[in-house]
Structure formats: C-alpha cells, structure tokens
C-alpha positions in Angstrom: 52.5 -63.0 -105.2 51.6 -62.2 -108.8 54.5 -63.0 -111.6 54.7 -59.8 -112.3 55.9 -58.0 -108.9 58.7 -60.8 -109.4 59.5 -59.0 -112.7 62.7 -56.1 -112.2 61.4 -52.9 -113.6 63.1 -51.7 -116.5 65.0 -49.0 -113.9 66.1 -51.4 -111.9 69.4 -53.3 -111.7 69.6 -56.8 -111.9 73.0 -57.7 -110.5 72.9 -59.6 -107.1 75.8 -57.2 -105.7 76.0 -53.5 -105.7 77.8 -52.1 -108.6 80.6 -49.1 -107.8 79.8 -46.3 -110.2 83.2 -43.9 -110.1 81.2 -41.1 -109.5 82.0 -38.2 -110.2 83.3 -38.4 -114.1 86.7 -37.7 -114.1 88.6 -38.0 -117.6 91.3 -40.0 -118.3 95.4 -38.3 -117.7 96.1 -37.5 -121.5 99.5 -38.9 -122.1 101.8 -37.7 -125.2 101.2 -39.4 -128.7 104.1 -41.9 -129.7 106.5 -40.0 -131.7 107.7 -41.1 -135.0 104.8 -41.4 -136.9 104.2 -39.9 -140.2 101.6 -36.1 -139.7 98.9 -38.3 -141.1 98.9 -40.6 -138.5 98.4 -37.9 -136.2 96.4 -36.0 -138.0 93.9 -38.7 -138.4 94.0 -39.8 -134.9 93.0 -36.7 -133.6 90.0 -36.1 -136.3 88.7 -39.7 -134.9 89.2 -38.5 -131.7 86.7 -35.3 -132.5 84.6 -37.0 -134.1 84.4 -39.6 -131.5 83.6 -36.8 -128.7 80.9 -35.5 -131.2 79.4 -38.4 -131.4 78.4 -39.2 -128.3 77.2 -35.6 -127.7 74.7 -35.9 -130.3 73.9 -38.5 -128.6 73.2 -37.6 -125.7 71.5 -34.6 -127.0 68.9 -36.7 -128.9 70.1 -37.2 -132.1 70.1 -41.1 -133.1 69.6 -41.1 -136.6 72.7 -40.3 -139.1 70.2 -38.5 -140.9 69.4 -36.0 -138.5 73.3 -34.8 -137.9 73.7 -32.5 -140.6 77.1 -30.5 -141.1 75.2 -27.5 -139.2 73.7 -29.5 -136.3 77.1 -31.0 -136.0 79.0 -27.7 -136.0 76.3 -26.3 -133.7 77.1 -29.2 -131.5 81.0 -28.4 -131.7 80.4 -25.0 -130.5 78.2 -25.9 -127.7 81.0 -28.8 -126.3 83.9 -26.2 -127.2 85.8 -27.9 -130.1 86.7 -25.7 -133.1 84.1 -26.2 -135.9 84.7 -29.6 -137.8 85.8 -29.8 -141.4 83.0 -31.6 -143.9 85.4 -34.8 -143.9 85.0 -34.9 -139.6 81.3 -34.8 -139.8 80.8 -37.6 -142.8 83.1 -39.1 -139.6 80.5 -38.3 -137.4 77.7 -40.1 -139.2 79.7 -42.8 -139.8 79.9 -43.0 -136.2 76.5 -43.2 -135.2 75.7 -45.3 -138.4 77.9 -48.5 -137.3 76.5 -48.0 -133.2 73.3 -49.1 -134.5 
C-alpha cells in the first residue's frame, strides 16, 4: 500500500473515536449582567460583545484581512446579521479583533 493512501486527507478526522458535534447550534441562555458596576463597565462589555459577533461574521463571510473591514463593510455586515449600525470606536474594535486572531 503506497504511503500516501495511509495519509488522512485534509477533510478527514483524525481522532480514533467519533467526535459528538451538538448539532444543531443552539446559543447559550443569556443570563443578567452583575449589577453594581459602574455604566462603563457595561457599556464596554456590550461594545466587545458586538464587536465580537462581527467578527466572526466577517469571518465567515471572507474577510481575513483587517484591511479589508472597512467602517462600511462592517456596517454592511451589521445590517445583514441585525445589530444596529456600529459606532467608528466598535469597528477599530473589530479590526482589532481579526488583527490579534492571526
């Protein structure tokens, strides 16, 4: 048998097992934020939060490269996952983001 039929293609799993996937995608309960922080706290929380979700929907929609997410690409991206338009401070965010995944 030639070495490289013994070779897993990149599509294939490795693992010796089967692997559960919890399929389908179901989010995670939202619980309440801890109260008795200062508005900041929350209102930075949340903005990471956006800009998290964003993210990984440019992402997934091809766009790899801090670059290539500029403010309207972003926004455009915001409307398309239905969250309010981001402020110029969530997309630098953003780019941040996909700038430190690398």
């Amino acid at each position: 048998m030639p070495a490289a039929a013994l070779k897993p293609l990149p599509t294939q799993s490795t693992s010796r097992r089967a692997v559960l996937l919890d399929l389908p995608y179901e989010p995670v309960e939202k619980r309440p934020l801890p109260p008795g922080r200062p508005r900041q706290w929350y209102v930075t929380h949340n903005r990471r939060l956006k800009a998290m979700r964003l993210a990984i929907a440019l992402l997934d929609s091809g766009v790899h490269v801090p670059d290539q997410a500029r403010n309207e690409t972003i926004r455009s991206t915001a409307e398309l996952i239905g969250v309010h338009a981001p402020s110029d401070t969530t997309c630098h965010m953003v780019r941040a983001l996909m700038k430190y995944s690398r």
